[in-house]
C-alpha positions as CSV (number, residue, x, y, z in Angstrom):
1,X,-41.2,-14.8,11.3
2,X,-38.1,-13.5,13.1
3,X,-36.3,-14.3,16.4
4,X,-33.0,-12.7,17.9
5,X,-30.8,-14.4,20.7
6,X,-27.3,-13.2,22.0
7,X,-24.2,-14.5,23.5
8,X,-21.5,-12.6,25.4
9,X,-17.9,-14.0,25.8
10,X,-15.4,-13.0,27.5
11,X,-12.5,-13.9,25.5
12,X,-9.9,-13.1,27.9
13,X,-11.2,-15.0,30.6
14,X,-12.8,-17.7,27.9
15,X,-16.3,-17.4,30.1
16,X,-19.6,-16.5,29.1
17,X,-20.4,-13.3,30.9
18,X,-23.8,-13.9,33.0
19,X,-26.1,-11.2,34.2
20,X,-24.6,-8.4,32.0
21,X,-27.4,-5.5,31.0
22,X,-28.5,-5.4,27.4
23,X,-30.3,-2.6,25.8
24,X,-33.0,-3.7,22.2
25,X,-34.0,-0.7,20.3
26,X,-36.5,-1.4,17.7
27,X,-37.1,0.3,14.7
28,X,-39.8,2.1,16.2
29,X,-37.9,3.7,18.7
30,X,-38.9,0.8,21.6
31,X,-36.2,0.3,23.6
32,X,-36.3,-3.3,25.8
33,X,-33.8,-3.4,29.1
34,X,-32.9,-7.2,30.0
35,X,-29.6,-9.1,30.7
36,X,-27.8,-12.2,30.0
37,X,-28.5,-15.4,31.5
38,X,-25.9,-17.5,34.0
39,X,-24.4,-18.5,30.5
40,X,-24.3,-15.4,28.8
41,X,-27.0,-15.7,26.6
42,X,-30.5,-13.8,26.3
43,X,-33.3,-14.2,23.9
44,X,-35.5,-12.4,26.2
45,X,-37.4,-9.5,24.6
46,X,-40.8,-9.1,26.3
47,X,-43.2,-9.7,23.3
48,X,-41.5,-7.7,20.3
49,X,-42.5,-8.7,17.0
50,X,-39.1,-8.8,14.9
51,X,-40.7,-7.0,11.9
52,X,-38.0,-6.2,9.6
53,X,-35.9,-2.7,10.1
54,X,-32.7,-1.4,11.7
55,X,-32.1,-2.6,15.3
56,X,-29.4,-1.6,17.8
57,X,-28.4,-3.8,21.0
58,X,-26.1,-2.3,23.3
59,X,-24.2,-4.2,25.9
60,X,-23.3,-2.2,29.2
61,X,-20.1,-3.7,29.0
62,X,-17.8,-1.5,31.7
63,X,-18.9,-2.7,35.1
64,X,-18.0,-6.2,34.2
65,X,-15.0,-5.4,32.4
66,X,-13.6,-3.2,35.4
67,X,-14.7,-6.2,37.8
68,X,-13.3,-9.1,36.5
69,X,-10.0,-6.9,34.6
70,X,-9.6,-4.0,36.3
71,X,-10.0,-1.5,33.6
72,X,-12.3,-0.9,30.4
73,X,-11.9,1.1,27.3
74,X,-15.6,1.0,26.1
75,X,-18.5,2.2,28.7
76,X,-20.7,0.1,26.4
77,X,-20.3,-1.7,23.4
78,X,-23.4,-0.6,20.2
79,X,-24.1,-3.4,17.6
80,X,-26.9,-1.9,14.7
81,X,-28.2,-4.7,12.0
82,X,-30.9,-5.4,9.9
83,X,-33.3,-7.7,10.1
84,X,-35.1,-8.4,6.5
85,X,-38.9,-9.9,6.3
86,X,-39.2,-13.5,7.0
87,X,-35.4,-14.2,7.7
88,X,-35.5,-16.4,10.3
89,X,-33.4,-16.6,13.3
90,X,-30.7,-14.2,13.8
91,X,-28.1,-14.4,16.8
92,X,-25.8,-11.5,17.1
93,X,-23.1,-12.8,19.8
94,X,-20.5,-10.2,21.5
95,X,-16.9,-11.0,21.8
96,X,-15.2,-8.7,24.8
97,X,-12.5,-8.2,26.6
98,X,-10.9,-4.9,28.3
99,X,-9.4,-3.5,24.8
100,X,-11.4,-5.1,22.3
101,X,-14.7,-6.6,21.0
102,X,-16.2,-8.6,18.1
103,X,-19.6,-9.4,17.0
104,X,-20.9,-10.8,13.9
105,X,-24.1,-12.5,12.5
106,X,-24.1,-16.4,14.3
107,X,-26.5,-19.2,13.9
């Protein structure tokens, strides 16, 4: 069985970034709206099965970017992956800040 969880730091403040919009599309096309938690993190997905196939999250990164920094390159941010049958947990955490991001299969 899979799971997915995500974590969204802002590196130039050194803060998890709470409340920021999050956007699951499945490999069938379902798409899943939700946000991070008060310490950036979500694993809240309604009740998708993880089935293995290409996924895409994308975090709605410019509003918080402009808030908290005043200006943002990205309007939103697209991470695609693959999850493969039976391979566990995956946790796909996002590394912003106004000029740059980073993202990359956690634990």
């Amino acid at each position: 069985m899979n799971t997915l969880s995500s974590h969204v730091l802002d590196t130039a403040a050194g803060k998890p970034v709470a409340s920021l919009k999050l956007q699951l599309t499945t490999p069938q096309g379902e798409q899943i709206i939700t946000q991070t938690d008060s310490d950036g993190r979500c694993n809240q997905w309604d009740e998708v099965k993880f089935t293995a196939g290409q996924y895409q999250l994308r975090f709605y990164v410019e509003d918080y970017l402009v808030e908290k920094h005043g200006e943002s390159f990205y309007p939103f941010v697209d991470v695609n992956f693959k999850l493969s049958t039976n391979g566990g947990h995956y946790h796909v955490p996002l590394l912003i800040s106004p000029f740059g991001f980073s993202s990359y299969r956690g634990s």
